[in-house]
C-alpha positions as CSV (number, residue, x, y, z in Angstrom):
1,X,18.0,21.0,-20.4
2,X,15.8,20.8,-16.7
3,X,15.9,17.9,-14.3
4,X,12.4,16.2,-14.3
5,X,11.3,13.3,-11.7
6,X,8.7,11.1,-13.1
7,X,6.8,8.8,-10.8
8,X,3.9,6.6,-12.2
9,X,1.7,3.4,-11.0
10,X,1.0,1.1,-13.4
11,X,-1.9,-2.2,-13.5
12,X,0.0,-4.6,-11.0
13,X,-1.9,-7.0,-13.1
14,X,0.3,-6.2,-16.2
15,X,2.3,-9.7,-17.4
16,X,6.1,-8.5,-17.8
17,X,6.1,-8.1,-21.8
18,X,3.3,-5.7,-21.2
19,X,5.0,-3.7,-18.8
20,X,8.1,-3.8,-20.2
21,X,6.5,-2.8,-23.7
22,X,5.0,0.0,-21.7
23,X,8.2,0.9,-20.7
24,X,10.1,1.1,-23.9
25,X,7.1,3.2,-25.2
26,X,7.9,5.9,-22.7
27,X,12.0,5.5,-23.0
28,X,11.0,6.5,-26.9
29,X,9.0,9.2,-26.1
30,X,11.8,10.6,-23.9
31,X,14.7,10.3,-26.8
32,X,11.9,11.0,-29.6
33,X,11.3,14.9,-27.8
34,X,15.1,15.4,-27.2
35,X,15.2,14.2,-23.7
36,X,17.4,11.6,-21.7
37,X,16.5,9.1,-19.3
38,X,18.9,9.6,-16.3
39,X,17.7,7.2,-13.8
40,X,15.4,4.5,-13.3
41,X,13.6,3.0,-10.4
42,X,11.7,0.3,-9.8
43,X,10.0,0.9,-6.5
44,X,8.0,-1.9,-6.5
45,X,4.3,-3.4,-5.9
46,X,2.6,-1.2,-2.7
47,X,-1.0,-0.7,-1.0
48,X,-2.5,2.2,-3.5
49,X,-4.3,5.3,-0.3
50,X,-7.5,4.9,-2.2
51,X,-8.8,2.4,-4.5
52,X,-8.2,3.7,-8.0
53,X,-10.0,1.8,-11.1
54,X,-11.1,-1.9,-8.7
55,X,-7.3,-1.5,-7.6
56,X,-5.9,-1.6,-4.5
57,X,-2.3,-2.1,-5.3
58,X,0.0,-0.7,-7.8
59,X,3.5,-0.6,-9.0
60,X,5.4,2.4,-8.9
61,X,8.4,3.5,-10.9
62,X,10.1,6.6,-10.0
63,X,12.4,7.8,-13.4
64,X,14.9,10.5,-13.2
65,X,15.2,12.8,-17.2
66,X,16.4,15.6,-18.5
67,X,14.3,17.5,-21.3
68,X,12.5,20.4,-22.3
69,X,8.8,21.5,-21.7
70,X,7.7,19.4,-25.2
71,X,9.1,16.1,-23.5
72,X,6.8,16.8,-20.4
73,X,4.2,17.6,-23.2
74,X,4.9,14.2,-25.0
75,X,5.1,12.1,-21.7
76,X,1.2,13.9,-20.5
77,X,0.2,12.5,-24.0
78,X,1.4,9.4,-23.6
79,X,0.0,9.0,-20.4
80,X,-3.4,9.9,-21.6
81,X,-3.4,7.4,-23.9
82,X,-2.4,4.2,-21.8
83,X,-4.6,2.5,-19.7
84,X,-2.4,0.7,-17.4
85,X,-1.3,3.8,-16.5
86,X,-3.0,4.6,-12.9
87,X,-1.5,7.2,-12.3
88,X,1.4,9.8,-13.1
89,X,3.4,13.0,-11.6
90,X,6.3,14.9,-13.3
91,X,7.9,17.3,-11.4
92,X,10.7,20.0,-12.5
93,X,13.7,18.6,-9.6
94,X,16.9,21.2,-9.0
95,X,19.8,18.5,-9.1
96,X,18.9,15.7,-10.7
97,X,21.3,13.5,-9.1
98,X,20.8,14.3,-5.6
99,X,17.0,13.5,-5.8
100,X,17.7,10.1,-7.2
101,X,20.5,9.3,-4.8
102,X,17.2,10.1,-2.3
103,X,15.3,7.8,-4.2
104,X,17.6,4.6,-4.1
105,X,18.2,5.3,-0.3
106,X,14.6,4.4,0.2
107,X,14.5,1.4,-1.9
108,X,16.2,-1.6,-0.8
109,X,18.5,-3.6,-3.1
110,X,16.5,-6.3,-5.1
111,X,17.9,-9.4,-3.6
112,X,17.1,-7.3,0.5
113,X,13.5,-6.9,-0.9
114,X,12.8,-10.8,-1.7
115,X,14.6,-11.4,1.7
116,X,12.1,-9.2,3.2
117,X,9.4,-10.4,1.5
118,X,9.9,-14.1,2.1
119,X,10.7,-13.6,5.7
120,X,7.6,-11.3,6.0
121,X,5.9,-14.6,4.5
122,X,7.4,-16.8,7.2
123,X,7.0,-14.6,9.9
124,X,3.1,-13.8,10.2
125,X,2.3,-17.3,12.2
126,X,5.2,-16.8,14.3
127,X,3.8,-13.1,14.9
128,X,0.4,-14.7,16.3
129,X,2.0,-17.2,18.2
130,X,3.8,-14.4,20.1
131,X,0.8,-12.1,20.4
132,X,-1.3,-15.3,22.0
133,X,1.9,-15.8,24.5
134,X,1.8,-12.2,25.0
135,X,-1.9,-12.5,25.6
136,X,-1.6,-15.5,28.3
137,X,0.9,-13.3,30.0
138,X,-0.7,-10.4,30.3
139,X,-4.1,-12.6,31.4
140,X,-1.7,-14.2,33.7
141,X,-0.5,-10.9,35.2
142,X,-3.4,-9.3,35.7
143,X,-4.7,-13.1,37.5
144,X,-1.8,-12.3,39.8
145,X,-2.9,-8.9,40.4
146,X,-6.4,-9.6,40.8
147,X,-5.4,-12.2,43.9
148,X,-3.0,-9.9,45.5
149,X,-5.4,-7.7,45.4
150,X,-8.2,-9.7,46.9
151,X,-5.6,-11.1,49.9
152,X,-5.1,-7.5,50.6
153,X,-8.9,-6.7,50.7
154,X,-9.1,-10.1,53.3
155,X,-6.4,-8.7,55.5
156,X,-8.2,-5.3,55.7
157,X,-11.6,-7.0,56.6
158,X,-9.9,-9.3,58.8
159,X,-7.8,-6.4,60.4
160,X,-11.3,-4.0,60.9
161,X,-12.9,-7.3,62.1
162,X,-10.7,-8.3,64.9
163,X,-10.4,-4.5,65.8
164,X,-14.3,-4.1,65.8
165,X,-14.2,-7.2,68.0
166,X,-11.8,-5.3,70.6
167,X,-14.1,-2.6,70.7
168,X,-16.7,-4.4,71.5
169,X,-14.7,-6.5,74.5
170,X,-13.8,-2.8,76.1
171,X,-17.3,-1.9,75.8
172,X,-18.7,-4.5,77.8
């Protein structure tokens, strides 16, 4: 049997028994065409490149299987037929396991995900605040710049004044 990897984005506005009916529909197709399900990732809800369907996220799962060109056959069918199926890729992997260890490296654990995601939540005010600090500063720096600047620029003319005014005493 080859090593397939199987990544498809469903409808993230599926409800769970949907999905996970979806889900088991696929498993079945795998074990009906002699095939086994190796691994399976969830790699969660992202930003889709381009808007597919009035869709601008979706929710990818990345599956790891061993079968024969009729399982491939049976998944592209199945596929066809689904409509919360965005979109899908199988492609023929080399070592099976070494791909998905790939995979998991990539997604975080569950539980680091939510942490993420809750402190991603909590962070976005205290991100502004910071950039509007970071904004006074800078204003404030370049202030400072903008009056050293201009002393210099007085003590020039003052400097070309009072040596004009020398000149003008050894003239006379």
């Amino acid at each position: 049997m080859t090593g397939f990897e199987l990544v498809f984005i469903t409808d993230p506005a599926m409800s769970d028994k949907e999905l996970e009916s979806l889900q088991k529909n696929i498993k079945m197709s795998i074990s009906k065409s002699e095939g086994e399900l190796v691994h399976e990732y969830l790699w969660g809800r992202r930003r889709l490149a381009y808007e597919i369907g009035d869709n601008d996220f979706g929710v990818y799962h990345t599956w790891y299987f061993r079968g024969s060109g009729s399982t491939v056959n049976e998944l592209q069918r199945q596929f066809g037929y689904s409509d919360n199926v965005l979109r899908h890729q199988i492609v023929k992997v080399e070592d099976i396991d070494t791909e998905a260890a790939f995979m998991q490296s990539l997604i975080p654990p569950k539980d680091e995900r939510i942490e993420k995601e809750s402190s991603a939540e909590n962070s976005q005010p205290k991100q502004e605040s910071e950039k509007t600090e970071l904004k006074n500063s800078d204003n404030e720096n370049l202030d400072e710049e903008e009056e050293i600047e201009t002393e210099e620029q007085l003590d020039s003319d003052k400097e070309e004044s009072e040596n004009s005014g020398q000149e003008t005493d050894t003239k006379s």
